[in-house]
N, C-alpha and C positions, 0 to 999 in steps of 0.2 A: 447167237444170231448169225455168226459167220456160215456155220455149217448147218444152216435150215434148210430145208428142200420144200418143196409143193410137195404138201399131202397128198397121198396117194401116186405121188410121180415115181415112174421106175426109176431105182437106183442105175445108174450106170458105173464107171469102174474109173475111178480116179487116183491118181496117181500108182505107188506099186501096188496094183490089187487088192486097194480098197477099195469100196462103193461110199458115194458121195450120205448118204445115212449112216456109217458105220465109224464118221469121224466125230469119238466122244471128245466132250469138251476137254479141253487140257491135252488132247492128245499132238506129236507133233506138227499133223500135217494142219490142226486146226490154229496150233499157235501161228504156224507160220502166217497161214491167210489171215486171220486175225490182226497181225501184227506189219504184215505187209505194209510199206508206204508207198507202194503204189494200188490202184484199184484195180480188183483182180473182180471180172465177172465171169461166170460158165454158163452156158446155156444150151437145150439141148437144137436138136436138128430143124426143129421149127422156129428156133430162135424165141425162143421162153426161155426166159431167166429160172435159174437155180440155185445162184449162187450171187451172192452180191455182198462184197466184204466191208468193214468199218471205213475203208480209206476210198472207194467209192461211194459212201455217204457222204467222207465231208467233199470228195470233188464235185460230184453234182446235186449235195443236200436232198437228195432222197434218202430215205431211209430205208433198209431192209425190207420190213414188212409190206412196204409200198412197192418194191422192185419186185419180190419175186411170184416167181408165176404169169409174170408182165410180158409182153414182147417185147426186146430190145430196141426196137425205132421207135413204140410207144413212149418211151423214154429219152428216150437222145438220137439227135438225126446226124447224122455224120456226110460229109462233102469235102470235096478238097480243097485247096487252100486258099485257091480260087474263086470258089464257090462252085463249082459245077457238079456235079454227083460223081461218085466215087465208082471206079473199073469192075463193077461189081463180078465182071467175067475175067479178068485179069487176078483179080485177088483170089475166085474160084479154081483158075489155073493151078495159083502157083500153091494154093493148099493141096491140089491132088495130087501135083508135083514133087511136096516135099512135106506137108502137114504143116507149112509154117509160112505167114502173111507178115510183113513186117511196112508202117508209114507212118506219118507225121500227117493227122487231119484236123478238118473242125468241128467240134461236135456242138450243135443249139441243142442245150433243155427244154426239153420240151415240157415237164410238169414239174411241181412242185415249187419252193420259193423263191426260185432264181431262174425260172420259167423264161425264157428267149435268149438267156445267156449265151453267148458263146465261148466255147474253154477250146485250146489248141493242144492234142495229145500227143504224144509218140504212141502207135500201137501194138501190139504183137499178139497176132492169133496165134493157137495152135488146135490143131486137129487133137482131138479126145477120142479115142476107139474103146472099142469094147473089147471082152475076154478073146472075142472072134478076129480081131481087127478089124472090123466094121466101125467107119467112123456114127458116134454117138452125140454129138456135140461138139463143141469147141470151148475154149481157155482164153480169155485176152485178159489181157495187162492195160493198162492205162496211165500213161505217167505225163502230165500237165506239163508241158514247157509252152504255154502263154506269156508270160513274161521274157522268156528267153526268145522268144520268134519278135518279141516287139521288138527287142532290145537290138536282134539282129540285125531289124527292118532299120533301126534307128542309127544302126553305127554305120550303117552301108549308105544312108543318106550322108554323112560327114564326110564322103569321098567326092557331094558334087560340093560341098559349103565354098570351094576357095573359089571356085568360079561359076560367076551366077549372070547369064544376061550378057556373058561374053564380055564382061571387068571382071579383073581380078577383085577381090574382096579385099580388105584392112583384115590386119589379124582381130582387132577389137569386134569385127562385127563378126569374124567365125567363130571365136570366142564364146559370144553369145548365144549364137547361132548354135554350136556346140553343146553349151550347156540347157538351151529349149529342150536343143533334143534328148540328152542323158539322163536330164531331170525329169522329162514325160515317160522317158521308158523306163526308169528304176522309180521313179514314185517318189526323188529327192522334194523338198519343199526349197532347197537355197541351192546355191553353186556359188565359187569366185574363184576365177585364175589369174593367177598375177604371172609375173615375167620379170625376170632379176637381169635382161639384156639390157644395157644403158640407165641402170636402175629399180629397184624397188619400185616396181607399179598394180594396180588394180588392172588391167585391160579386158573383163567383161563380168560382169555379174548380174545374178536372179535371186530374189527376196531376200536382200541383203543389206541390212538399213547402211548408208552412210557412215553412220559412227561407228559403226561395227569394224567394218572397212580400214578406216581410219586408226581406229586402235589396233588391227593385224597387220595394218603398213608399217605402223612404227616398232611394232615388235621387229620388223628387220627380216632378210632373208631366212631361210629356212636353215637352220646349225647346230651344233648340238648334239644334243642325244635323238630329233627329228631327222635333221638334216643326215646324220651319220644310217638311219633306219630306212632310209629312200635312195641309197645308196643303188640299192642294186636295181637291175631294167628291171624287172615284174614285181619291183618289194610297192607295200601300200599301207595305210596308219587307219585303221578301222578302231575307235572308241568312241566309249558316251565323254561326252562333254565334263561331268561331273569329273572321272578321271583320269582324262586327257594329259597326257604332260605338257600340258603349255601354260603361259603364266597366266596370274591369278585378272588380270585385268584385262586379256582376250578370254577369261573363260566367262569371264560376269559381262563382256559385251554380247560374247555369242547367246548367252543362257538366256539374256534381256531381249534374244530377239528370235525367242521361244526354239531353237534348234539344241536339240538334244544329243543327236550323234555325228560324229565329225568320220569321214572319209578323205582322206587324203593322198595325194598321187602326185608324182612326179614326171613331169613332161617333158618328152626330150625329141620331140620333134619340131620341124619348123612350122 
């Protein structure tokens, strides 16, 4: 599947001086594309697909058979990040300049099961020449950071949370405010930050029943073989819940209020 071309299309010259038909299966340059995790398409000079590998199916759930031969806007429209349409003479420049485009767009599907989606990519073209150096096509990569552009959008807003409406805010409501946001852009279902200043306390939480709460207050500060693991500025406690080391009676509060895996993180700011 990786290496089908449009029948009858001329081969052009991929990679060292092979032609895009002459990669048998099993061979390396097929494992690679094949195996790629990012989506690798080729297309030639009119912008007809030739190439559309396993890991561009599952980003935009089209499949092979359906991509190629296809024009590539028929399939996914791409704009910037803004919305407004992409430099199309800017990114022609700097291909004849150098053979190589490189950005962060948006691209809407346009066909197939997830049809008006929008997916956020990093891209990188590069120019394809032939035996002559004539360019013959082009090469992009496509690698999905959606999630990381939210997550970015998301942390950059906890820089206005302490001052809102010109008052200062309560920690408890940035807290909150806090975990809105980290919990929309990482896809968490719970959060809860306590504060061991003047006390063992709860001061904000999201889908987090009461007793839950109450049985991880009384477990007491963070110590131990936890407290010793958070030690360091970037250290963090990622497990499932089932074998988390924590005691048996926050593990059967948390499991009772259906949260499976625990992230844990150490705050040292004000």
């Amino acid at each position: 599947m990786t290496a089908d071309r449009i029948p009858g299309h001329p081969a052009g010259e991929y990679g060292p001086g092979q032609p895009l038909d002459a990669w048998p299966p099993g061979s390396i340059q097929d494992v690679l594309v094949r195996n790629s995790i990012h989506a690798i398409v080729v297309t030639d000079t009119t912008a007809q697909i030739i190439l559309w590998n396993e890991a561009a199916e599952r980003l935009y759930r089209i499949p092979a058979e359906a991509a190629l031969g296809r024009l590539l806007p028929e399939l996914i429209d791409g704009v910037d990040l803004t919305g407004q349409p992409i430099d199309r003479v800017a990114v022609r420049a700097a291909l004849l300049a150098t053979g190589l485009w490189q950005g962060r767009i948006l691209h809407r599907v346009m066909t197939g099961p997830i049809v008006g989606r929008n997916v956020i990519v990093d891209v990188t073209v590069s120019v394809v020449s032939g035996r002559d150096g004539e360019p013959i096509g082009a090469l992009t990569t496509h690698s999905e950071v959606t999630a990381t552009t939210r997550l970015e959008a998301e942390l950059a807003a906890l820089g206005s949370l302490v001052v809102e409406a010109g008052r200062a805010r309560t920690r408890e409501e940035v807290a909150v405010a806090a975990l809105e946001l980290l919990c929309r852009a990482t896809g968490a279902d719970a959060g809860l930050v306590t504060a061991i200043d003047g006390g063992y306390a709860a001061i904000g939480s999201l889908g987090v029943q009461p007793r839950t709460i109450e049985v991880i207050l009384a477990y007491g500060q963070l110590g131990g073989a936890l407290g010793d693991a958070l030690q360091a500025i970037d250290a963090y406690i990622s497990a499932d819940v089932a074998t988390a080391p924590i005691r048996e009676d926050v593990r059967e509060a948390v499991l009772a209020d259906g949260i499976r895996h625990l992230i844990i993180v150490g705050l040292r700011v004000a």
